[in-house]
Backbone as ProteinMPNN parsed JSONL, in Angstrom:
{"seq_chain_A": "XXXXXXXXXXXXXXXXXXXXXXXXXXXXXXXXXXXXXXXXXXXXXXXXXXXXXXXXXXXXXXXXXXXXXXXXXXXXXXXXXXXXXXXXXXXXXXXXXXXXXXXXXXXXXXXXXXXXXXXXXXXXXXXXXXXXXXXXXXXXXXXXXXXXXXXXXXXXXXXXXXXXXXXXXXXXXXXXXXXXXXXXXXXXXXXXXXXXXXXXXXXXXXXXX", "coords_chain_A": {"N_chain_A": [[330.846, 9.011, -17.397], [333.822, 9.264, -19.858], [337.178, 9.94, -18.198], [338.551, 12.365, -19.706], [342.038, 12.851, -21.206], [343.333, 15.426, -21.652], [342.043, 16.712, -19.436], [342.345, 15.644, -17.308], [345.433, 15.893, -17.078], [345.098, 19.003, -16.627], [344.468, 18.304, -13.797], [346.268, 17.118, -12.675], [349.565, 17.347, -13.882], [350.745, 14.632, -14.767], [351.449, 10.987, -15.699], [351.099, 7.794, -14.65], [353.199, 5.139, -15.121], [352.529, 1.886, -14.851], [354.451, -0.311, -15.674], [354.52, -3.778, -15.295], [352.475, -4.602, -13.828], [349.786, -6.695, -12.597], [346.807, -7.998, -13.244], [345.53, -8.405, -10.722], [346.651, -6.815, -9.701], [346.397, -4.766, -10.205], [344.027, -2.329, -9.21], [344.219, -2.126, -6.632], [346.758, -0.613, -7.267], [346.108, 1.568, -8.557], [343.946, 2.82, -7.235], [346.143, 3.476, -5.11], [347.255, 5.791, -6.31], [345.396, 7.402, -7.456], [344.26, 8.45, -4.827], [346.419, 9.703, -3.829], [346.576, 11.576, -5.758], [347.142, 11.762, -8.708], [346.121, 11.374, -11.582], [346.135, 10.167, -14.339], [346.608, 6.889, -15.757], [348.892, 4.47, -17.13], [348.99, 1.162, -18.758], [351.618, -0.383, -19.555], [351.586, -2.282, -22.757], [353.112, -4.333, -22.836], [353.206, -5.498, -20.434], [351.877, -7.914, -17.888], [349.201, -10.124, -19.139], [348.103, -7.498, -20.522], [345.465, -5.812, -21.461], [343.738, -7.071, -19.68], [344.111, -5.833, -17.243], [343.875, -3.091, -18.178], [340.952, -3.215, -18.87], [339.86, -3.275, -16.322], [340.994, -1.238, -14.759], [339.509, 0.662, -16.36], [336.825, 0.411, -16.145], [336.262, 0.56, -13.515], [338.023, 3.265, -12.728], [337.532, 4.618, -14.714], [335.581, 7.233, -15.25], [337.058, 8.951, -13.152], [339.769, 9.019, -14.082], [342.39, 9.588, -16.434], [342.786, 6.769, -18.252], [344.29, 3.862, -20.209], [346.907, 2.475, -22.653], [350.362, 1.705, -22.718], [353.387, 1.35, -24.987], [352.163, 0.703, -27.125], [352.096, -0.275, -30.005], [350.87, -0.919, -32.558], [348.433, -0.798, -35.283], [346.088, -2.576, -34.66], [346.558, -3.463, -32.049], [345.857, -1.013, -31.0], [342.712, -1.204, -31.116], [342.487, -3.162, -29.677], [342.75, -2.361, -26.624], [340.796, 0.106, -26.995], [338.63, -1.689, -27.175], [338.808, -2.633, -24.955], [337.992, -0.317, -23.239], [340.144, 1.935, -22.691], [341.567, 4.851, -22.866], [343.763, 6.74, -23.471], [346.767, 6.251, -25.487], [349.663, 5.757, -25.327], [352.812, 5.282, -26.966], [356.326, 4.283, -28.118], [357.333, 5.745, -29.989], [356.84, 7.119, -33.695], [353.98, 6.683, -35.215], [352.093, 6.527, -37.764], [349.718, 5.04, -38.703], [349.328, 4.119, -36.163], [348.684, 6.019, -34.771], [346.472, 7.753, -36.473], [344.33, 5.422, -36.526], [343.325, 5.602, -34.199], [342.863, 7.96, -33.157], [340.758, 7.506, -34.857], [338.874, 5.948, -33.57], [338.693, 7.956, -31.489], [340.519, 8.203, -29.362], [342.821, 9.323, -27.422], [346.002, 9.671, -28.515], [349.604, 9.72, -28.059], [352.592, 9.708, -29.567], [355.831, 8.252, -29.355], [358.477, 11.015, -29.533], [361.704, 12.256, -30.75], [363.604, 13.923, -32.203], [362.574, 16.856, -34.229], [361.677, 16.802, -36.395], [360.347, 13.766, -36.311], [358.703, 14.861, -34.426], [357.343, 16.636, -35.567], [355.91, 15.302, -38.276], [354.539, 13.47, -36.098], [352.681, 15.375, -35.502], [351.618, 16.078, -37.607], [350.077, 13.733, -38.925], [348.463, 13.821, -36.71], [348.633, 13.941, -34.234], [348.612, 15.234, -30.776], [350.051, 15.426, -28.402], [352.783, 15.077, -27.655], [355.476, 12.819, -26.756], [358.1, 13.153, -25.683], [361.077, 11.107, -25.805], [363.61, 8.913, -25.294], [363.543, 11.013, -22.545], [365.68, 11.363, -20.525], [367.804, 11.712, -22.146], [368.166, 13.717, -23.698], [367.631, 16.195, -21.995], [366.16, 19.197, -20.568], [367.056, 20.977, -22.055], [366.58, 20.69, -24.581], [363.781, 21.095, -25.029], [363.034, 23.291, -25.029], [364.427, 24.578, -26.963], [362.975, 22.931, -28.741], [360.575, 24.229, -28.401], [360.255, 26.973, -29.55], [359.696, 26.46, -32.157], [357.401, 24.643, -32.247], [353.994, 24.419, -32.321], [351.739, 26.107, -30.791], [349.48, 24.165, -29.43], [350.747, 22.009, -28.996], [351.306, 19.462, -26.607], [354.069, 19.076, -24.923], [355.06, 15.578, -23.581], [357.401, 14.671, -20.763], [359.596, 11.926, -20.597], [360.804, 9.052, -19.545], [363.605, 8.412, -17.324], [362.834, 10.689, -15.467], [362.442, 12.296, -12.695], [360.569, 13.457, -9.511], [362.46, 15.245, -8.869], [363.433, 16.788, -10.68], [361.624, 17.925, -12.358], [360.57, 19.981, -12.401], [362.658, 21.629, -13.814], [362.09, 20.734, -16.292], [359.366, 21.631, -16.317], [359.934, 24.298, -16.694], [361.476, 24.917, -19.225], [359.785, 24.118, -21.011], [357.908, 21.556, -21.257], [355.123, 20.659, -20.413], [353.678, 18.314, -19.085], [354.299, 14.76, -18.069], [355.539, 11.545, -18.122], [355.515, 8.95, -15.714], [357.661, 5.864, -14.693], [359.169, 4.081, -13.064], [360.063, 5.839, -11.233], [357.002, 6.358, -9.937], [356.354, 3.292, -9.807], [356.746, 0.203, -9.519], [357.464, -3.221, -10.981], [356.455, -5.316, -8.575], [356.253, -4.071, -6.158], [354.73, -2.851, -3.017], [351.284, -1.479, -2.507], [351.571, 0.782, -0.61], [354.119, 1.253, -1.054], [353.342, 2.367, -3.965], [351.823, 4.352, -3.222], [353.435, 6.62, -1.564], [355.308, 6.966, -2.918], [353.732, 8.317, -4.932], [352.729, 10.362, -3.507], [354.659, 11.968, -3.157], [355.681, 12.628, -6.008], [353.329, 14.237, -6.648], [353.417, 15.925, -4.744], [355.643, 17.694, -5.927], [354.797, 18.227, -8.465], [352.568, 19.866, -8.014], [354.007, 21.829, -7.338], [354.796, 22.991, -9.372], [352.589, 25.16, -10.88]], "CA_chain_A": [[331.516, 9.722, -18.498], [334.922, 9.009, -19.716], [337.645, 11.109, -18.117], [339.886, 13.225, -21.174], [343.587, 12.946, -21.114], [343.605, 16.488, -21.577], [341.398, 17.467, -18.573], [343.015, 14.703, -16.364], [346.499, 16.585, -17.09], [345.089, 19.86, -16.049], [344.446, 18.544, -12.502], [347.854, 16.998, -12.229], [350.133, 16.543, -15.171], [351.242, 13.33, -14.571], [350.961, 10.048, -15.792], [351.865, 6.607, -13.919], [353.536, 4.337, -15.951], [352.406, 0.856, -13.671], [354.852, -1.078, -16.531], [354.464, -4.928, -15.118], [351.623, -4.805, -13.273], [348.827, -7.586, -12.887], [345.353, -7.948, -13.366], [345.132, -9.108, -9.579], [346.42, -6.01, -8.575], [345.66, -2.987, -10.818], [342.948, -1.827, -8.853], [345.041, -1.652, -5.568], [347.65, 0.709, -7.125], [345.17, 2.769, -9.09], [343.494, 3.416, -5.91], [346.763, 4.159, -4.146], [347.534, 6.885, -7.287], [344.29, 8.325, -7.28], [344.318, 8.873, -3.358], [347.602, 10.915, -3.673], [346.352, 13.147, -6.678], [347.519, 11.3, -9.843], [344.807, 11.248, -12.656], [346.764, 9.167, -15.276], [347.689, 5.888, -15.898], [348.844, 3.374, -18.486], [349.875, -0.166, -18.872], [352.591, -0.694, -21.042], [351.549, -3.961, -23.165], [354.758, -5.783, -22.552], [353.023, -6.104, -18.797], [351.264, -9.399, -17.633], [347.694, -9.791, -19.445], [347.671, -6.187, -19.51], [344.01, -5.587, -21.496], [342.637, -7.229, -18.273], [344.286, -4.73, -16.577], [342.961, -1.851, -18.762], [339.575, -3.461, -18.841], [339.482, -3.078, -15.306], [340.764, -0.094, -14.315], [338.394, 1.648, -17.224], [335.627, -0.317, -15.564], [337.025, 1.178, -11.833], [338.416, 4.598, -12.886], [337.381, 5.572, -16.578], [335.005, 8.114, -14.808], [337.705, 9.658, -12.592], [341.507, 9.185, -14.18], [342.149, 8.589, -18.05], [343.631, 5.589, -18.499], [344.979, 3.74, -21.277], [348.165, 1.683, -22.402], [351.738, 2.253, -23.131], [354.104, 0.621, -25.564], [351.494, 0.256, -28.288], [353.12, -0.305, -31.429], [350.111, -1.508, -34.3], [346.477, -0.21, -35.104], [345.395, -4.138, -33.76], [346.541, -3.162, -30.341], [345.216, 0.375, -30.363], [341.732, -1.64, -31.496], [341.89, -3.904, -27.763], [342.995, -0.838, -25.934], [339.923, 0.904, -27.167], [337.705, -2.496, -26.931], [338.811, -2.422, -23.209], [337.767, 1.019, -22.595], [341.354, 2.794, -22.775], [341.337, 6.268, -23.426], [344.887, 6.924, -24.196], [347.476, 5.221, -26.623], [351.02, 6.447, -25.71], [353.514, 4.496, -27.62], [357.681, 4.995, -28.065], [357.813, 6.169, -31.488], [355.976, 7.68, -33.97], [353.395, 5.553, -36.138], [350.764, 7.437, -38.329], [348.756, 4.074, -38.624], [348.773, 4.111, -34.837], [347.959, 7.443, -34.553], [345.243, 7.606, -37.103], [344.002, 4.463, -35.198], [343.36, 6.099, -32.442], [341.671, 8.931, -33.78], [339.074, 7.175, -35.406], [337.91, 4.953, -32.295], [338.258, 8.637, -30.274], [341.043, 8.253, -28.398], [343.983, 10.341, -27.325], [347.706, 9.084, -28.813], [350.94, 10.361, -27.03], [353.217, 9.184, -29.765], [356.987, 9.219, -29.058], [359.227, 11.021, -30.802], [362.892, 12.73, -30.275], [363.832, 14.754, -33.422], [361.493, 18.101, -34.813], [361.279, 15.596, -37.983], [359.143, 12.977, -35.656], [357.47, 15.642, -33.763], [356.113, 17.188, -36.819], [355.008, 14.107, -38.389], [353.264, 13.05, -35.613], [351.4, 16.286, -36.035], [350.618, 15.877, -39.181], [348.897, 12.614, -38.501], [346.79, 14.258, -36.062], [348.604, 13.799, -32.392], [348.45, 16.36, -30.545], [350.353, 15.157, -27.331], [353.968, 14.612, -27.85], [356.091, 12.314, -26.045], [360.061, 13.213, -25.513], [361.255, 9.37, -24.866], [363.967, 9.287, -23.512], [363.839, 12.368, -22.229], [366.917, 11.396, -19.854], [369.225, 11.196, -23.386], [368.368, 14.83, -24.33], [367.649, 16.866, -21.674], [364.956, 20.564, -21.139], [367.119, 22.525, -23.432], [365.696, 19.958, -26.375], [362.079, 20.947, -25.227], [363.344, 25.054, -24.95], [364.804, 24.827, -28.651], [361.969, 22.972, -29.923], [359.048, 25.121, -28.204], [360.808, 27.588, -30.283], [359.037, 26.003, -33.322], [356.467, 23.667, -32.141], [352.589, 25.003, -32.573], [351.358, 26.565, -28.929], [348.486, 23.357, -29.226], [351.482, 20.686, -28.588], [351.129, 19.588, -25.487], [355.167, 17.889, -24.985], [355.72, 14.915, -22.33], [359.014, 14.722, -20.529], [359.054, 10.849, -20.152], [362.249, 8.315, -19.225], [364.263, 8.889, -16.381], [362.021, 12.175, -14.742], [361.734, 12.513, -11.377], [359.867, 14.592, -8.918], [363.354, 16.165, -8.893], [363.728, 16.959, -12.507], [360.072, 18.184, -13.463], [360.727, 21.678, -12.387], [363.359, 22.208, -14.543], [361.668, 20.395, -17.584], [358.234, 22.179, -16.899], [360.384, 25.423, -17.156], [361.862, 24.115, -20.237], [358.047, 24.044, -21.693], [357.168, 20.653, -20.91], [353.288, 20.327, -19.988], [353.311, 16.932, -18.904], [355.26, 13.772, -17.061], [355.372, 9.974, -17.477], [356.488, 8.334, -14.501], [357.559, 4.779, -14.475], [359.762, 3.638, -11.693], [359.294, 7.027, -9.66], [355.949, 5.521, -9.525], [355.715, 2.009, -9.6], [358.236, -0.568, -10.062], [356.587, -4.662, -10.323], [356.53, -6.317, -7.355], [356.134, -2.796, -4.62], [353.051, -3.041, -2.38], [350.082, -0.5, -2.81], [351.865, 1.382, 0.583], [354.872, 1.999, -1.527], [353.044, 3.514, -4.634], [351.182, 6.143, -2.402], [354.161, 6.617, -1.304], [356.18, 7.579, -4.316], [352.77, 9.11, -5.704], [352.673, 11.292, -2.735], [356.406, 13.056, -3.402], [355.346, 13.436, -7.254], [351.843, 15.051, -6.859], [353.988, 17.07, -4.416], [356.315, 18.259, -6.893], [353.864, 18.591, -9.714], [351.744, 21.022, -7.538], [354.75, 23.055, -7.047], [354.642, 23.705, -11.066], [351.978, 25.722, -11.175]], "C_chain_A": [[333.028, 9.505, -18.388], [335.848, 10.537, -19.486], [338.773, 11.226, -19.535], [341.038, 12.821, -20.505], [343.804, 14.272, -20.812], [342.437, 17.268, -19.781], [342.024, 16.304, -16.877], [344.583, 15.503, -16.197], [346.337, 18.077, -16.453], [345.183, 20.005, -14.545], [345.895, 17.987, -11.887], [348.865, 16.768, -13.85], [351.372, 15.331, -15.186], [350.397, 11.975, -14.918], [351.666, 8.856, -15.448], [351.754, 5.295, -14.916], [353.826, 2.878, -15.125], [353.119, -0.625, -14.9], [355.182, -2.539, -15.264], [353.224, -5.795, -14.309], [350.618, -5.943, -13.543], [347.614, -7.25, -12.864], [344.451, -8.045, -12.104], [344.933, -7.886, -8.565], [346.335, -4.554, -8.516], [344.89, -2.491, -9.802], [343.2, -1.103, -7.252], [346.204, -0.502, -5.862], [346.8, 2.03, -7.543], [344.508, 3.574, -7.736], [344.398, 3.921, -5.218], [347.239, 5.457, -4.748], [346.431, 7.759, -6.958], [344.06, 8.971, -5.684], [345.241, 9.884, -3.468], [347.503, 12.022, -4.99], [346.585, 12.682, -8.029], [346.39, 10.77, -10.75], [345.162, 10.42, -13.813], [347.325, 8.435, -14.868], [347.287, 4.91, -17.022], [349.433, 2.154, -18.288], [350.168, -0.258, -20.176], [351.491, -2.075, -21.36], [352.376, -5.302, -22.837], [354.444, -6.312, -20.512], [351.971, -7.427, -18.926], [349.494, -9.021, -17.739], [347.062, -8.125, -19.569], [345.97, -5.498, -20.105], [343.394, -6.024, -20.036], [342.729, -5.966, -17.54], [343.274, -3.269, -16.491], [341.602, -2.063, -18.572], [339.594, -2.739, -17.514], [339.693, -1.57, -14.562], [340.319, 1.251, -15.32], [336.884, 1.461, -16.624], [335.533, 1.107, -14.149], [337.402, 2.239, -11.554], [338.457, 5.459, -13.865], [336.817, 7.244, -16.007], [336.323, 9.108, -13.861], [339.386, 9.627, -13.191], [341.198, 8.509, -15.68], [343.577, 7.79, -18.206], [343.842, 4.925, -20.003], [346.073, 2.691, -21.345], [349.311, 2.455, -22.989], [352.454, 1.059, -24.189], [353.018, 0.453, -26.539], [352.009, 0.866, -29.679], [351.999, -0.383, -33.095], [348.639, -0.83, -34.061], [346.188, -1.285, -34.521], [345.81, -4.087, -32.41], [346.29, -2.108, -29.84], [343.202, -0.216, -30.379], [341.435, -2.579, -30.05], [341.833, -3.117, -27.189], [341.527, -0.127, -26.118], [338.334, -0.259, -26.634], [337.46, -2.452, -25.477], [338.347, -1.432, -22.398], [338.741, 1.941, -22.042], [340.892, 3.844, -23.323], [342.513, 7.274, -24.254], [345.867, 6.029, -24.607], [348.663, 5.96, -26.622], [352.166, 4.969, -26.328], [355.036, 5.577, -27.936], [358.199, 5.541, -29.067], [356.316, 6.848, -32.098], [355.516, 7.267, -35.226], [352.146, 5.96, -36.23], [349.552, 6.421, -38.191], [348.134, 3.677, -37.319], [347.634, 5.304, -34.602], [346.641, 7.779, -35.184], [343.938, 6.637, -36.879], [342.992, 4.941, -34.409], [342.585, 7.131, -32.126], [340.553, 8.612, -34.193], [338.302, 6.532, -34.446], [337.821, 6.722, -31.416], [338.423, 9.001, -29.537], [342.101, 9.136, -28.367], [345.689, 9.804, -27.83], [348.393, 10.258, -27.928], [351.796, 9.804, -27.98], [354.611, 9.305, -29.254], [358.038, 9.557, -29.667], [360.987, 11.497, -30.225], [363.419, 13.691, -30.962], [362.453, 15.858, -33.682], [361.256, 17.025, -36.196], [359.958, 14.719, -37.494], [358.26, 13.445, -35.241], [356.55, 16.112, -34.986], [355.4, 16.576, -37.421], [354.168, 13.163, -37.434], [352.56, 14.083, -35.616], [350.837, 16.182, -36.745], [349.824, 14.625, -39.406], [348.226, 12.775, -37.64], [347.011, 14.363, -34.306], [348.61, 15.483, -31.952], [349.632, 16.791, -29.247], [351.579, 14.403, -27.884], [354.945, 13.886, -27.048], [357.645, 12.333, -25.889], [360.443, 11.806, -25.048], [362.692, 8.998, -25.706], [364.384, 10.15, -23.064], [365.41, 12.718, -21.624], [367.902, 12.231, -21.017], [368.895, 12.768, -24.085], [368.516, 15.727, -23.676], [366.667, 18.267, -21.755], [365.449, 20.996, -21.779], [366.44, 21.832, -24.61], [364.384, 20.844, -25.981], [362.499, 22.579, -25.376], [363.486, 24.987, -26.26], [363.395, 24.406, -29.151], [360.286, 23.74, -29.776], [359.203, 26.135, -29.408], [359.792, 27.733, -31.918], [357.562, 25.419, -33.669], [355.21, 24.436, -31.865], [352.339, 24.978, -30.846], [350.502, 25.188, -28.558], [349.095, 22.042, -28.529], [351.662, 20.665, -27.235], [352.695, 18.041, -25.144], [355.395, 17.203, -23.441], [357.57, 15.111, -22.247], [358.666, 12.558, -19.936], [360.221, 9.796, -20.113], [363.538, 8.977, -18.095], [364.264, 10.726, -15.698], [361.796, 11.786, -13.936], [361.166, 13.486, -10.492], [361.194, 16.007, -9.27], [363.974, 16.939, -9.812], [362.357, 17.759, -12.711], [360.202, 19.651, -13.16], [361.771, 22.478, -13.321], [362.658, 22.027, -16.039], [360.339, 21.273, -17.671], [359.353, 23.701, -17.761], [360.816, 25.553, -18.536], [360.638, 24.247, -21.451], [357.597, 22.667, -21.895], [356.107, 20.655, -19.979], [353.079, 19.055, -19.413], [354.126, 15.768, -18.562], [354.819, 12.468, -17.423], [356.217, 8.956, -16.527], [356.42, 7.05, -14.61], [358.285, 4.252, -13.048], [359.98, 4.518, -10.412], [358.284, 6.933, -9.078], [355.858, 4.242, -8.73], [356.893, 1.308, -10.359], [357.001, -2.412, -9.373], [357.062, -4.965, -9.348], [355.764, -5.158, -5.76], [354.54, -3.01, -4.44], [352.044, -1.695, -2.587], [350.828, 0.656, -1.865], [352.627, 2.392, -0.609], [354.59, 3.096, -2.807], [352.537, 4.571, -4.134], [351.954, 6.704, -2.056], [355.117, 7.81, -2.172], [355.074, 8.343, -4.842], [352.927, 11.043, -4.897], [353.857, 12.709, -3.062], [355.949, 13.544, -5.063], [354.435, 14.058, -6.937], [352.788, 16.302, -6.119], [355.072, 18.574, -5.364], [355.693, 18.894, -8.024], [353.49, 19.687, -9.153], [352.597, 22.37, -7.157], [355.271, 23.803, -8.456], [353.966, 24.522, -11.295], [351.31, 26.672, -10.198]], "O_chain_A": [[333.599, 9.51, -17.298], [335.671, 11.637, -20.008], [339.495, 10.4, -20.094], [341.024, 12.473, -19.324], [344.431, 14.502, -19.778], [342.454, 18.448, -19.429], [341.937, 16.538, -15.672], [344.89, 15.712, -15.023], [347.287, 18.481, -15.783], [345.616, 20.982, -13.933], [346.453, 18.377, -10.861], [348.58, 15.94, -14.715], [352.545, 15.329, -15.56], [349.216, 11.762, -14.641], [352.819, 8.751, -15.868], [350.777, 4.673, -15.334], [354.965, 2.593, -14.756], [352.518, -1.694, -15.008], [356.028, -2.331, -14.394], [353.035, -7.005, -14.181], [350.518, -6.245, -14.732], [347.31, -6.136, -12.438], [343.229, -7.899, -12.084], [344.192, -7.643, -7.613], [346.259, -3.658, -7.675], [345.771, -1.828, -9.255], [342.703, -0.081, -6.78], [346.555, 0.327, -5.023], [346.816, 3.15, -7.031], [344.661, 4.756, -7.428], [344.019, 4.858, -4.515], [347.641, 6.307, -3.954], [346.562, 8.753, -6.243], [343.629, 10.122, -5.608], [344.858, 11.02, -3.19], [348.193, 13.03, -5.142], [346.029, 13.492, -8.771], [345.843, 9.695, -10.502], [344.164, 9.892, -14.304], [348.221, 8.53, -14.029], [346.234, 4.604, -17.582], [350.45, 2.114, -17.597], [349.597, -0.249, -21.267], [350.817, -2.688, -20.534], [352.297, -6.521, -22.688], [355.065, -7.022, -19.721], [351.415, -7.787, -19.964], [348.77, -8.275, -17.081], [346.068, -7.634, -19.034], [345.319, -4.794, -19.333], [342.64, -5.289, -19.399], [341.803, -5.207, -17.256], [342.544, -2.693, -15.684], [340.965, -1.122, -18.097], [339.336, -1.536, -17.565], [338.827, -0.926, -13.969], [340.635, 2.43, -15.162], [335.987, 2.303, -16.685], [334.907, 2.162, -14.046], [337.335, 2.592, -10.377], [339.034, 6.535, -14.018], [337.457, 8.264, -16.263], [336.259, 10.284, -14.218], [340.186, 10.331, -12.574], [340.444, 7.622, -16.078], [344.779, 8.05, -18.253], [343.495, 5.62, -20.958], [346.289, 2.011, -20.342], [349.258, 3.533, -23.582], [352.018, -0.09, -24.135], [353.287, -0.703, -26.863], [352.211, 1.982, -30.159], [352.273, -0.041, -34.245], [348.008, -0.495, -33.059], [345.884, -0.963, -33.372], [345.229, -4.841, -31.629], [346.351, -1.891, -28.63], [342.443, 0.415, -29.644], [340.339, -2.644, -29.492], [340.667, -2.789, -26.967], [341.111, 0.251, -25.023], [337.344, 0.119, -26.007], [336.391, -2.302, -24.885], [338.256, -1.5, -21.172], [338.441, 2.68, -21.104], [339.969, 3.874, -24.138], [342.38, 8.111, -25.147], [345.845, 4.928, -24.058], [348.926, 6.719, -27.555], [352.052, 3.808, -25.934], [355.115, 6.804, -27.997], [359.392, 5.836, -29.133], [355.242, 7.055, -31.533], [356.218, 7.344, -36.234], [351.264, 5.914, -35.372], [348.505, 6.797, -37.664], [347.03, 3.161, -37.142], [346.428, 5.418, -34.383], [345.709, 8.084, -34.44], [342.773, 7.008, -37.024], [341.897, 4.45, -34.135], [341.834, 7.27, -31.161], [339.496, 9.215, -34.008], [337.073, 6.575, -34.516], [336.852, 6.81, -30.662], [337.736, 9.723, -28.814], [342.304, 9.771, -29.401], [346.433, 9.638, -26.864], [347.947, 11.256, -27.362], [352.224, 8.85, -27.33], [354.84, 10.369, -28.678], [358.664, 8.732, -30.332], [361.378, 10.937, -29.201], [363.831, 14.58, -30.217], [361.352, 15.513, -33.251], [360.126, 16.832, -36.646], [358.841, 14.821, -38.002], [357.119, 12.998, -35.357], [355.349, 15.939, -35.196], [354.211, 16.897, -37.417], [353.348, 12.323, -37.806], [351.388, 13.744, -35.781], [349.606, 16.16, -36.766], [348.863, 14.676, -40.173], [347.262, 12.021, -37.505], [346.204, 14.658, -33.425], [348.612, 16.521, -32.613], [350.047, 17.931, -29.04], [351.483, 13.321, -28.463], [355.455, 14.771, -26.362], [358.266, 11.28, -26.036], [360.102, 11.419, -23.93], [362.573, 8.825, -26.919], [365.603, 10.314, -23.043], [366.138, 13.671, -21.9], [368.597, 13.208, -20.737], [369.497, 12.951, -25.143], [369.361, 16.516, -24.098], [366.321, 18.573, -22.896], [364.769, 21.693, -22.533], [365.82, 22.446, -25.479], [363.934, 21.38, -26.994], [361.828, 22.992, -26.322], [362.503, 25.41, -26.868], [362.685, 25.167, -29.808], [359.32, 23.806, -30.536], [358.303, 26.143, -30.247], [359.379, 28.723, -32.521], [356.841, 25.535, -34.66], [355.406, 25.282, -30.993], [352.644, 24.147, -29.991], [350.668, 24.864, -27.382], [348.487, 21.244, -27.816], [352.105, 21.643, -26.633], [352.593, 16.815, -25.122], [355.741, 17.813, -22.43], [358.477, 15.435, -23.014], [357.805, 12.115, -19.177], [360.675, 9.848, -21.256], [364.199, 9.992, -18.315], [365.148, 11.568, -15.536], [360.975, 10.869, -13.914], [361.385, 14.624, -10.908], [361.031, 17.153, -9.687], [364.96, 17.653, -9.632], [362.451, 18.327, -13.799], [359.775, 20.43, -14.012], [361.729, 23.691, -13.527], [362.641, 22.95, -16.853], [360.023, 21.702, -18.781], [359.451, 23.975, -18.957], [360.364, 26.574, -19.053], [360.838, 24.465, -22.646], [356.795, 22.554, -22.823], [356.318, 20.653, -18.766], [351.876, 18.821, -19.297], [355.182, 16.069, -19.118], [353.681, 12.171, -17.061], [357.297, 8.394, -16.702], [355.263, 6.631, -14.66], [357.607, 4.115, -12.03], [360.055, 4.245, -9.214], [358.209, 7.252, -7.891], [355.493, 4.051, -7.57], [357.626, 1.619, -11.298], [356.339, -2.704, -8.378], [358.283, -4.874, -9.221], [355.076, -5.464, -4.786], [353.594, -3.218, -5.199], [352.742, -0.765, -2.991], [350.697, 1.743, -2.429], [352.295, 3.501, -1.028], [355.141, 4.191, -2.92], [352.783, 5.694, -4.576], [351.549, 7.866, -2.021], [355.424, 8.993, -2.027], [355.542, 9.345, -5.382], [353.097, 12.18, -5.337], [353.757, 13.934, -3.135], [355.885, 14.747, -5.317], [354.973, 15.164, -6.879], [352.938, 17.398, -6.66], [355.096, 19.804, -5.339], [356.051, 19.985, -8.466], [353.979, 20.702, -9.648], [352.193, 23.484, -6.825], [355.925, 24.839, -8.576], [354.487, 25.162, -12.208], [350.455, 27.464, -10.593]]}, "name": "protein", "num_of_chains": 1, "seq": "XXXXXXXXXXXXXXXXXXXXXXXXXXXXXXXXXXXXXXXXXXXXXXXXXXXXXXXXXXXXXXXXXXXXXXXXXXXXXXXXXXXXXXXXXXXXXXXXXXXXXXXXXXXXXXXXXXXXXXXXXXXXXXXXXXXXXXXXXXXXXXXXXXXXXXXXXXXXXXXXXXXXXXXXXXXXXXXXXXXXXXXXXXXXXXXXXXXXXXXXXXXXXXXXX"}
C-alpha cells in the first residue's frame, strides 16, 4: 500500500529534497533517510534521469515513505511522475493544470506559492498542501499573518533555506511541514553524510511536537 503524504508528515514533517541525485544511487540515500526517521522524499526533475530514480524508490519505499518529484512544472510531467509510482508533485509555483493533474491520477500536489493571491488559487484548484518557496526571502511572520486567513485544512511548507535551526521558529509561526534540500543532501555526499544530516533534522523535527 502506497504511503500518503499526509500520514508520512504526521510521523516526521519533513521532506528530503535529494535535488541531483542518480538512479545508481537513490536507493542508498533513501535508505540512509529512512534509517534516521525521514518519511519524505522528492526528486526535483532538473536531477539526472530522475523518473528512474522515482521509479525506483516507489518500487523500494512507496510502502514506507511517500515519495514523489520536485520542480514539476506541466500536467506531461505530473503524468511520468504518476506512471513511475510518485505520490507527490511539489512544484515552485502555482499551476492549476498541474494541480488538477495531479488530482485526477490521485496524487498529492505541494504547489508553490508566496503571495495570499497564489495561496488561494492554489486552493481553489484543489491543493491542499502549500509550499512557501523561498521561504528564506520572507520569513515565519509571512506564515503568522497568513494563518490569520488561510482555511485550518492548509497544511503550509516552509521550504528554501530551512534548517534544523530555523524549523522551530517557523513551526511556531504555523508552518506544518519542511523541505530540506542541502540540509539534507547535496550531489555528490556519500550515504554516511546524509544519515548524518538526516539525523540532526529528525532531531529537530521531534523537538516540534
Amino acid at each position: 500500500m502506497t504511503r500518503s503524504l499526509d500520514d508520512a508528515l504526521a510521523e516526521c514533517p519533513v521532506v528530503a529534497i535529494v535535488r541531483g541525485v542518480r538512479p545508481d544511487e537513490i536507493l542508498d540515500h533513501a535508505e540512509a533517510l529512512y534509517a534516521e526517521g525521514v518519511r519524505g522524499v522528492e526528486v526535483p526533475l532538473n536531477s539526472p534521469d530522475p523518473i528512474a530514480s522515482i521509479r525506483k524508490l516507489a518500487e523500494a519505499f512507496g510502502d514506507r515513505m511517500a515519495v514523489g518529484a520536485g520542480t514539476v512544472l506541466t500536467p506531461a510531467a505530473v503524468e511520468q511522475v504518476a506512471a513511475a509510482g510518485g505520490q507527490i508533485i511539489v512544484s515552485p509555483n502555482v499551476n492549476p493544470a498541474v494541480i488538477a493533474r495531479a488530482l485526477a491520477l490521485g496524487l498529492a500536489p505541494a504547489p508553490g506559492f508566496s503571495s495570499p493571491t497564489e495561496a488561494f488559487a492554489a486552493l481553489e484548484a484543489g491543493a491542499r498542501h502549500l509550499k512557501l518557496f523561498p521561504a528564506v526571502s520572507y520569513g515565519p511572520a509571512h506564515v503568522k499573518q497568513l494563518s490569520a486567513v488561510l482555511p485550518a485544512e492548509a497544511v503550509v511548507w516552509a521550504v528554501g533555506g530551512v534548517g534544523p535551526a530555523q524549523m522551530a521558529d517557523w513551526w511556531a509561526a504555523g508552518a506544518s511541514a519542511f523541505g530540506l534540500g542541502g540540509e539534507l543532501y547535496q550531489a555528490g555526499q556519500s550515504p554516511v553524510e546524509t544519515a548524518e544530516k538526516a539525523r540532526r533534522v529528525v532531531a529537530a523535527a521531534r523537538g516540534l511536537t
